[in-house]
C-alpha positions, -999 to +999 in steps of 0.1 A: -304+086-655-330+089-685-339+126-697-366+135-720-376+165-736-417+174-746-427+191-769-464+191-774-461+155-802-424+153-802-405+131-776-369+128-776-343+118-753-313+135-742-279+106-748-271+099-715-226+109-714-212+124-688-244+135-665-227+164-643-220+179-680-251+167-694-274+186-663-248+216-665-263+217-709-300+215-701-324+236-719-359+238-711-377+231-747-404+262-760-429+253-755-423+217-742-409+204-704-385+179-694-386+148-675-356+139-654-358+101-644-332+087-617-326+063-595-318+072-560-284+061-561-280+088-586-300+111-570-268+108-538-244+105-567-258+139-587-271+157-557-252+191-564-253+189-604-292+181-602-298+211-578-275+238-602-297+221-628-332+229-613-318+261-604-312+274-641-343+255-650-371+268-623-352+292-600-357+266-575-336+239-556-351+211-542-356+216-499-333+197-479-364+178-465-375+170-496-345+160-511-341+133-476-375+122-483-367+112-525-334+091-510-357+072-483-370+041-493-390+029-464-409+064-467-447+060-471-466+075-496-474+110-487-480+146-507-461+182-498-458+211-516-440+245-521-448+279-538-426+264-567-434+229-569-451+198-556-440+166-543-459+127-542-440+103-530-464+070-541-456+035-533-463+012-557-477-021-560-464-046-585-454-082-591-418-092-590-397-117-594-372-105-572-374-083-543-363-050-543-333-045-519-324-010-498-286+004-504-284-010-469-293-047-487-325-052-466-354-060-487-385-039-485-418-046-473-420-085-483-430-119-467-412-142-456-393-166-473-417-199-465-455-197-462-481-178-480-492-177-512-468-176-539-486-142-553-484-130-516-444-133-520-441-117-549-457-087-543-429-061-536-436-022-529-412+009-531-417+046-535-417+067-562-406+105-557-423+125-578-416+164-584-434+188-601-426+222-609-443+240-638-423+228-669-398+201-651-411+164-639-384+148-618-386+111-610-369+093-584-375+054-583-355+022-572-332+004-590-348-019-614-377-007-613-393-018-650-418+006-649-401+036-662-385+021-686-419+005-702-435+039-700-407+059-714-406+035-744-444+039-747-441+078-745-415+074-773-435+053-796-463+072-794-444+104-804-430+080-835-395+085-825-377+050-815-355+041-788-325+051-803-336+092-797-348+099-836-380+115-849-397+100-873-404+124-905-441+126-896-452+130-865-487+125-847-512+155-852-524+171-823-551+145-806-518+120-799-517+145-772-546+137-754-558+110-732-540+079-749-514+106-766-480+124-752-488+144-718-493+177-718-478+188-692-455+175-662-487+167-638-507+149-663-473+126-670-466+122-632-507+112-631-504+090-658-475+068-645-493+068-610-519+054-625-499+027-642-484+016-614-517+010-595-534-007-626-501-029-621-518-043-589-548-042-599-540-071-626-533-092-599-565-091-583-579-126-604-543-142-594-546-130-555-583-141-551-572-176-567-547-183-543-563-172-509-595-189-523-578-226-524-569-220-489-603-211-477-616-244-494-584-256-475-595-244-445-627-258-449-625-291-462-634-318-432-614-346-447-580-324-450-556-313-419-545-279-419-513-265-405-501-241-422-507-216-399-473-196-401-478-192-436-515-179-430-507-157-406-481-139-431-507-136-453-531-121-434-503-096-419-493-095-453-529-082-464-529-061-436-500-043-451-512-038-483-542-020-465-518+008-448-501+010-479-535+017-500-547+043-474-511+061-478-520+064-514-551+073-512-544+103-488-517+112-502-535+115-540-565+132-521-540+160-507-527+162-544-564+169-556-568+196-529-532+208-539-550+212-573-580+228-569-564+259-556-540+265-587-550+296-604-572+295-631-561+310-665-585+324-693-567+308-724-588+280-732-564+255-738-549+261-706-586+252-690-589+227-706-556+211-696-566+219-657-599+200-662-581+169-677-561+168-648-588+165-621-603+146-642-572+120-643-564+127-606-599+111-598-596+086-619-562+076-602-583+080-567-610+058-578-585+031-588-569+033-557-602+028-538-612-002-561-579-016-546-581-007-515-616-023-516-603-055-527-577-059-503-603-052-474-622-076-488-594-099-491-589-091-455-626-099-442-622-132-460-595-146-446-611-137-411-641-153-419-627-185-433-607-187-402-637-186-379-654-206-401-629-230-398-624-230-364-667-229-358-664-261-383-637-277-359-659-272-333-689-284-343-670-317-352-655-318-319-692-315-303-701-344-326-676-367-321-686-361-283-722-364-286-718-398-305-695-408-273-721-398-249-749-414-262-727-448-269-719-444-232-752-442-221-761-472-238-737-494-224-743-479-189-774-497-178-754-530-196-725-528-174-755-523-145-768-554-148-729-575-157-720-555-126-753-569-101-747-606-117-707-602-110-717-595-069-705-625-043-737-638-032-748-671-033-784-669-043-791-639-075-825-646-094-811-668-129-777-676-116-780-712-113-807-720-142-793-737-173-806-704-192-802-677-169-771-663-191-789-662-222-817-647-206-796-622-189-780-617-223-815-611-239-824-582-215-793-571-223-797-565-256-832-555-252-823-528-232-797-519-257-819-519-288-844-496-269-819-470-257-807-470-298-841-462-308-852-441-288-815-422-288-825-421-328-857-410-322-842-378-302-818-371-330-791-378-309-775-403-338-784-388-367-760-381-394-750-345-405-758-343-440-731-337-466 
């Protein structure tokens, strides 16, 4: 567990001893909030300590509900809220090189282990807890997860203190604490490292398209023989996932800009000010989630439509091949006519016993084979498809 204290250009972190003693110590810096990070094996570890701690700090415990929904982790991403706090629960989207596993050792959410595209596979997603009261931000995320760490060492080097919890002499003037700067309060953090973890999948966009647009040319190449179709068809269901997972989001953030517009407005300007940053971040974070969800829908529509195409291109083959058949048929038809009237038991046929009867016969023959090419040509009915 990683605690940090705010205060306005100052960042520090709380040495992590013995945590029930550590929670029991907290003070809530003036002016300044805290950010509690955990995993949720040590939110089930610290339950009681972490409630007496938000007690002292907000006169507020966390709901039973709510504290069930922080330890799930096959819980979608969703948005509630209380008279004394808020909670997102965001699912995030990021590339990993390992799954991530559930206490019960299941992983979450992933493809199988054969087929699809490698960039498919390693795309794992897990929620995030998120609670805000007014000058506490509690985190709960999934062991491993890389994000909070790279964020709180960003949040610490922009404050100029370094990892080891010391402030630098001189610290950042006031406009560090802005949009690139220290948060200003716990909802513009929580918005910012929503935001990071979306922009996470949205790098992999160029990576994703790359791989799903080999197969289409896969698909559609008339010289190769696809059969891969297990691994396509955990793609596509893996696609398919990633769309319920961007509409979760993107309800769930739309609830939390609702949630928003109904705080109460304060007169100090400052305080304005910091209201209007944060719709303006939480529609950011919406429109960022759109642009994904867009791309995975289109993502989605492709593979569809390479499919069909593919399957519209086997067909049309197949009608080939059976057109070139037919017509080759019909040209040897009236041929086996004639080898079939000169191959009947009579005695007397016209040309059967002249010295030149079978290359005449043969003649006609070919003749009658010539004119049913050409004029089989002339129809179309041989023509080439063109490249």
């Amino acid at each position: 567990m990683r605690i940090f204290s705010i205060n306005g250009s100052r960042v520090t972190e709380t040495p992590s001893g013995e945590l029930p003693e550590v929670l029991t110590g907290l003070l809530l810096p003036e002016p300044g909030y805290l950010w509690l990070s955990c995993t949720r094996a040590e939110l089930e570890h610290l339950q009681m300590s972490l409630q007496a701690a938000l007690q002292t700090l907000c006169k507020q415990e966390l709901l039973d509900l709510h504290l069930s929904d922080l330890l799930n982790a096959q819980l979608p991403s969703r948005f509630d809220f209380t008279s004394q706090y808020d909670l997102l629960v965001f699912r995030g989207l990021a590339a990993t090189s390992a799954p991530s596993e559930t206490p019960a050792g299941q992983p979450l959410n992933h493809l199988p282990a054969r087929g699809g595209p490698p960039i498919l596979r390693r795309i794992e997603t897990s929620p995030v807890g998120f609670v805000v009261f007014d000058r506490v931000l509690l985190t709960v995320h999934p062991t491993g997860h890389s994000l909070r760490d790279a964020y709180a060492t960003r949040l610490l080097a922009a404050s100029g203190s370094d990892v080891h919890n010391t402030v630098a002499p001189g610290t950042p003037d006031s406009r560090s604490t802005g949009a690139r700067g220290i948060p200003a309060n716990p909802a513009d953090l929580m918005l910012r490292i929503v935001n990071q973890m979306v922009d996470g999948y949205l790098a992999l966009r160029r990576e994703l398209s790359q791989q799903l647009d080999h197969w289409q040319a896969e698909l559609l190449n008339p010289r190769s023989r696809f059969n891969n179709w297990n691994a396509l068809l955990g793609a596509r269901l893996s696609l398919h996932h990633l769309d319920e997972i961007c509409e979760d989001q993107r309800a769930a953030v739309q609830d939390w800009i609702e949630a928003l517009k109904t705080w109460p407005e304060t007169e100090a300007q400052l305080n304005q000010h910091q209201h209007d940053l944060l719709q303006v971040r939480s529609r950011d974070v919406l429109e960022h989630i759109e642009r994904v969800l867009r791309h995975v829908q289109r993502l989605e529509q492709n593979a569809e439509t390479t499919v069909q195409m593919h399957f519209n291109a086997q067909s049309h083959r197949t009608n080939e091949i059976m057109r070139t058949l037919t017509v080759l048929t019909a040209i040897f038809l009236p041929l086996n006519l004639i080898a079939g009237i000169f191959g009947m038991n009579f005695d007397f046929i016209p040309l059967l016993h002249r010295s030149n009867g079978f290359w005449l016969t043969v003649l006609a023959m070919g003749l009658t084979a010539a004119g049913l090419v050409v004029f089989f040509w002339r129809k179309r009915y041989l023509e080439r498809s063109a490249r």
